[in-house]
C-alpha positions in Angstrom: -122.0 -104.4 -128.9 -119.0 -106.0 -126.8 -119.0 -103.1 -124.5 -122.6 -102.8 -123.9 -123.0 -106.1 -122.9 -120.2 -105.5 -120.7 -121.4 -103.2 -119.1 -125.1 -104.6 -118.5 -123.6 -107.4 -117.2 -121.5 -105.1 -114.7 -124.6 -102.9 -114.3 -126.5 -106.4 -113.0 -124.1 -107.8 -111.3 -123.9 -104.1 -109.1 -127.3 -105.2 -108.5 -126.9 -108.5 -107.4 -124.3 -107.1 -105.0 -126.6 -104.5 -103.7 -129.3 -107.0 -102.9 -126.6 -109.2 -101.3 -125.8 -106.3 -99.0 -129.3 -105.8 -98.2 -130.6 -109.1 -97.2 -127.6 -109.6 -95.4 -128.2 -106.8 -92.6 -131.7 -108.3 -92.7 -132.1 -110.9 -89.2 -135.4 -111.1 -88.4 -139.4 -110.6 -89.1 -141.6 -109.6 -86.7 -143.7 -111.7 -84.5 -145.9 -112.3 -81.8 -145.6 -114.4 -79.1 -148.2 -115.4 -76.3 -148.0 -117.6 -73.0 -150.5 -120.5 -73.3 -151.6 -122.7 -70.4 -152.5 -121.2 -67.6 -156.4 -121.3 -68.7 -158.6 -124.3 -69.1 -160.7 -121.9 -71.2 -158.3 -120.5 -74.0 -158.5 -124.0 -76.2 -156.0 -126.2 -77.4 -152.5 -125.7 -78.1 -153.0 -126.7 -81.7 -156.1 -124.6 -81.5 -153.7 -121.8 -80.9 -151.4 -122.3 -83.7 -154.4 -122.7 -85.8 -155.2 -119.1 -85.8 -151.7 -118.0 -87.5 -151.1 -115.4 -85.2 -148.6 -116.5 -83.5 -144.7 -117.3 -84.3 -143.9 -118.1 -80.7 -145.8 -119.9 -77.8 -144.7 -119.7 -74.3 -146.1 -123.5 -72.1 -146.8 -122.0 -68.8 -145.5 -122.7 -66.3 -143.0 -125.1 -65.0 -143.2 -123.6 -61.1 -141.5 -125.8 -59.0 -137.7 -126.5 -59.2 -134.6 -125.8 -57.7 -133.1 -126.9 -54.5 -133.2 -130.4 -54.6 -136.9 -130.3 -55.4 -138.7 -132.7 -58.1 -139.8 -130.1 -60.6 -143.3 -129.4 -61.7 -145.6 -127.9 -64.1 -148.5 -126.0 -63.4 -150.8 -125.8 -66.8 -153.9 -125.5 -65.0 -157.4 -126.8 -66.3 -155.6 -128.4 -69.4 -154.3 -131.4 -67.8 -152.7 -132.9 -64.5 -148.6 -133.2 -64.6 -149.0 -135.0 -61.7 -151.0 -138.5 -63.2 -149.4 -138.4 -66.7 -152.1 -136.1 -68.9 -150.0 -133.8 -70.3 -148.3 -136.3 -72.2 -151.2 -135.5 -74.5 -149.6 -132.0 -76.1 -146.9 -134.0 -77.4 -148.7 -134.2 -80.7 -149.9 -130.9 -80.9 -146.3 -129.1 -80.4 -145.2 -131.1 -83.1 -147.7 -130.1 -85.0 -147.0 -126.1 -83.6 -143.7 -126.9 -84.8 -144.4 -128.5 -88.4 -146.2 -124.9 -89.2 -142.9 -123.2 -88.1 -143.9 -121.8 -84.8 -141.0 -121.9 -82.3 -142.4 -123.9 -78.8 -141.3 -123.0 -75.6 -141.5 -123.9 -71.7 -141.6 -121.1 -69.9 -140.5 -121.2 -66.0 -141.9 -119.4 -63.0 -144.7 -117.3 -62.9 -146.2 -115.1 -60.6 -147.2 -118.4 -58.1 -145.2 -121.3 -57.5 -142.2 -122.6 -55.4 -138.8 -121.9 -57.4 -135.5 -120.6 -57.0 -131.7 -121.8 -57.1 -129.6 -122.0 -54.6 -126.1 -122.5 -56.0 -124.2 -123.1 -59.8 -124.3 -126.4 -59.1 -128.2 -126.5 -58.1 -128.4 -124.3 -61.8 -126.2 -126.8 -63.5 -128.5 -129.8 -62.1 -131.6 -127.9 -63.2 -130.4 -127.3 -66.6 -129.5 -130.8 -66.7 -133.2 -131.8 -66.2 -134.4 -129.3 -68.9 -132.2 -130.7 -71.4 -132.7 -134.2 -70.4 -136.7 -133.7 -70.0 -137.5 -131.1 -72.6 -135.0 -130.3 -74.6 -132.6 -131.9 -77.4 -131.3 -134.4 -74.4 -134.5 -136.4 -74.2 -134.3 -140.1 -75.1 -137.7 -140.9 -73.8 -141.3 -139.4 -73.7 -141.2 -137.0 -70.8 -144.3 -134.8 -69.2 -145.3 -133.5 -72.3 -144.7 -136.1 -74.4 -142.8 -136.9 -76.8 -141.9 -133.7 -78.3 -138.6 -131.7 -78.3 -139.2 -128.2 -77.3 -137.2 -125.2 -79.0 -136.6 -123.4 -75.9 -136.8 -122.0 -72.2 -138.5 -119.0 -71.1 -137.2 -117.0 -67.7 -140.6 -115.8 -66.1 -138.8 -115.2 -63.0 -140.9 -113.2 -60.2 -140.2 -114.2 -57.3 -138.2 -116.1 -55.0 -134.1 -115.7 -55.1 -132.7 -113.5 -57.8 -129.3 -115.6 -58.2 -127.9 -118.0 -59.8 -130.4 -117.3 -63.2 -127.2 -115.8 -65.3 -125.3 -119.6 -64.6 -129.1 -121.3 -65.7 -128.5 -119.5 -69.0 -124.9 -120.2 -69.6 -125.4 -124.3 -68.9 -128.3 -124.2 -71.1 -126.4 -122.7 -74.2 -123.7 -124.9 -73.5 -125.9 -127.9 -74.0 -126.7 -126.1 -77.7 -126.4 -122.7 -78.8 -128.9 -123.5 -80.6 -131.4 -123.4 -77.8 -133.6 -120.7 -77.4 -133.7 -118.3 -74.6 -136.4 -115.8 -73.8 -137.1 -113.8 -70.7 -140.1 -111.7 -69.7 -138.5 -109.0 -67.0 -140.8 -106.0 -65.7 -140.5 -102.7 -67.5 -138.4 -100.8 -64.5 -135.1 -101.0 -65.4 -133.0 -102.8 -64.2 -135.1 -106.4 -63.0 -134.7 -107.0 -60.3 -135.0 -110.6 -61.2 -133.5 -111.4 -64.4 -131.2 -108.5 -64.8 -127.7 -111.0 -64.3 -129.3 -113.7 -66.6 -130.1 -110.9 -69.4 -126.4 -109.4 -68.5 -125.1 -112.9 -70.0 -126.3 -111.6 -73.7 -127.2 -115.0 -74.4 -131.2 -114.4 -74.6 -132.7 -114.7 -78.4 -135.4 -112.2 -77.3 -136.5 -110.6 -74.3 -140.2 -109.4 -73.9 -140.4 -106.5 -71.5 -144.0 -106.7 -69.7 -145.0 -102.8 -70.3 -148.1 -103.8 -68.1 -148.7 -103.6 -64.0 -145.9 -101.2 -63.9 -147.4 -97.7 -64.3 -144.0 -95.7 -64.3 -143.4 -97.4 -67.6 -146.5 -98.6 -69.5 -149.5 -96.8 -71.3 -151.8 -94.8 -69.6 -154.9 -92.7 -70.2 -153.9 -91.9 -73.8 -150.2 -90.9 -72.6 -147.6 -93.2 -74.5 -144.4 -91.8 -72.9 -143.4 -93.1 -70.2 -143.7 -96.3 -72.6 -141.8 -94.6 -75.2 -138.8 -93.7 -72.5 -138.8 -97.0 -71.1 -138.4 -98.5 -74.2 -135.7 -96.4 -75.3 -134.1 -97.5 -72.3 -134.2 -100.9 -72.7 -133.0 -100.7 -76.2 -129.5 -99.2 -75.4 -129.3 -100.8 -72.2 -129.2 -104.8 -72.7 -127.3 -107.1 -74.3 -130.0 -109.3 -76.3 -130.8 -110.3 -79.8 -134.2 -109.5 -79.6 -136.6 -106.9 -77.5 -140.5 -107.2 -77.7 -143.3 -105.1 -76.5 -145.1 -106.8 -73.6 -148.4 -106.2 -73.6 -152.1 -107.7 -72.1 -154.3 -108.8 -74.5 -157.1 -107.7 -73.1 -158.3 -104.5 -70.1 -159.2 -107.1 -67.8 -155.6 -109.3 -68.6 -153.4 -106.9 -65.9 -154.6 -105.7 -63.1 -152.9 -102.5 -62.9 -153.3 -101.1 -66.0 -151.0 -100.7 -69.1 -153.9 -102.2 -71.6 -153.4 -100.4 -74.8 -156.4 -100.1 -77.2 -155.2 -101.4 -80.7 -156.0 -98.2 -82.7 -153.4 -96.5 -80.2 -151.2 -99.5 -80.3 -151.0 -99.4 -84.4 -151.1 -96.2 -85.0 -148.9 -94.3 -82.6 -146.7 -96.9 -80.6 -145.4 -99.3 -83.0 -144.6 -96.5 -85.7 -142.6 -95.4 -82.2 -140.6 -98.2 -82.0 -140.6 -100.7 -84.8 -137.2 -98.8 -86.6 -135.6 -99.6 -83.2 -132.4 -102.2 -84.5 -133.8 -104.8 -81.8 -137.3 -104.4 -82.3 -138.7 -108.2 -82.3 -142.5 -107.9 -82.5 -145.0 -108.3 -79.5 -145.8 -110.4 -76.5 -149.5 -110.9 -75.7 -150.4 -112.0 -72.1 -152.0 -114.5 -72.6 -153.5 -116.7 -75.3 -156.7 -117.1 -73.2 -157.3 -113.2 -72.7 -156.4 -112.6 -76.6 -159.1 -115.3 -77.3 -161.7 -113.0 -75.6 -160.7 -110.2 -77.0 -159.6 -110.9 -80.3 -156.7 -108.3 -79.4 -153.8 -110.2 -81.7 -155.8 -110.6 -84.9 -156.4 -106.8 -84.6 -152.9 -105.7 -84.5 -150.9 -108.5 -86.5 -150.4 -106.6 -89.7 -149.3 -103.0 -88.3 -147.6 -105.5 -86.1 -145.6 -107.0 -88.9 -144.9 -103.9 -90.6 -142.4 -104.7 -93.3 -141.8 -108.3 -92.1 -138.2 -107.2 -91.5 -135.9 -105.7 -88.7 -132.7 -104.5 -89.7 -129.5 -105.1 -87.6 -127.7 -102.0 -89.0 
């Protein structure tokens, strides 16, 4: 009787182990994120976390900073940086943040007036961040008085340099900051390619969209598929996401992919990949038309797990 007991409790305790192992090569679930703000039409922030589609949310933009300039956000029919408004979202990323959703300022943008000019110009710019936005802030600051989980890299224009120190100064302030980036699908960016060298970015989302040498066209998914691959064993970050528009009428040179497509042939594609994070929708206010992100969230979850080995 001695011996069978033994050997149950062996037999559990094997299993015990075994689930250990498991859940211990397990690092992340799927998500998807989405840049909100740069539509007066696409509703509330709070509105946005209401719909429980998202697990990250990208504040765009913050498109005027570097040399020596006073930095500035652009949100554009939501409110005016300029007179104080925006001091309204303070309550609603808290509330973003109380459902578990990770808030982040994203800088650059296709328009605006950024660049760095030196480390030190990096170091004084990652100083503000912290100080403004971040886990630094003592006071209410543009948007209130909320403490934001992150910075995005939206770099697409301007200088190219100088982006790899940003990232450094800004994990130095807290490792537990976190870092995101949103390159274009040739490989290398031309922009970001020295910040995501650093390998200090949580997740990169790859836009597979107004780049037809790498995105979804006409059916054909491989080109996608190849620059994907690429990306995968090519960068040193935590995390890589699909980049996508939300909607045909979201990029203006293509790379749209109908949802069917999207759940049935490219995510089985690419979802085993070991850095496979989930998907970027650009933007909240195009997936509001279209409805694209409710119609892809549960392929889009698969399992609810990415494996690291």
């Amino acid at each position: 009787m001695f011996a069978k007991m033994a050997r149950k409790s062996q037999t559990i305790a094997l299993l015990i182990c075994l689930i250990a192992v498991a859940l211990s090569k397990t690092s992340y679930a799927t998500v998807i994120s989405t840049y909100w703000g740069q539509n007066g039409f696409e509703g509330t922030l709070k509105e946005a976390c209401d719909t429980g589609t998202y697990k990250i949310i990208m504040i765009a933009f913050l498109n005027t900073f570097g040399g020596g300039q006073t930095p500035s956000m652009n949100l554009a029919g939501h409110c005016d940086p300029s007179s104080g408004t925006c001091v309204i979202f303070g309550d609603q990323i808290s509330y973003c943040q109380d459902l578990g959703i990770k808030v982040l300022l994203s800088l650059g943008g296709a328009w605006g007036n950024y660049y760095l000019t030196s480390t030190d110009d990096a170091q004084s710019v990652a100083d503000y961040l912290w100080n403004t936005f971040l886990g630094g802030r003592t006071s209410a600051g543009p948007l209130g008085d909320a403490t934001l989980d992150g910075i995005d890299f939206d770099i697409e224009g301007g200088s190219n340099l100088y982006y790899d120190d940003l990232a450094r100064f800004l994990k130095q302030k807290d490792d537990s900051v976190y870092l995101s980036a949103a390159p274009q699908c040739p490989y290398p960016d031309y922009y970001l390619a020295s910040a995501i060298a650093t390998g200090l970015f949580d997740s990169v989302w790859v836009q597979f969209y107004n780049n037809p040498p790498c995105q979804y066209s006409d059916g054909n998914i491989a080109n996608l598929i190849n620059s994907w691959y690429y990306w995968t064993t090519s960068i040193n970050a935590t995390h890589l996401f699909l980049g996508l528009p939300a909607s045909p009428i979201a990029a203006y040179s293509g790379g749209y992919i109908p949802a069917d497509i999207l759940n049935s042939q490219v995510l089985p594609a690419i979802e085993n990949s070991a850095k496979y994070g989930g998907v970027m929708l650009w933007s909240r206010y195009y997936d509001l038309l279209n409805g694209y992100g409710a119609s892809i969230i549960s392929s889009t979850k698969g399992n609810g797990l990415v494996y690291s080995s």
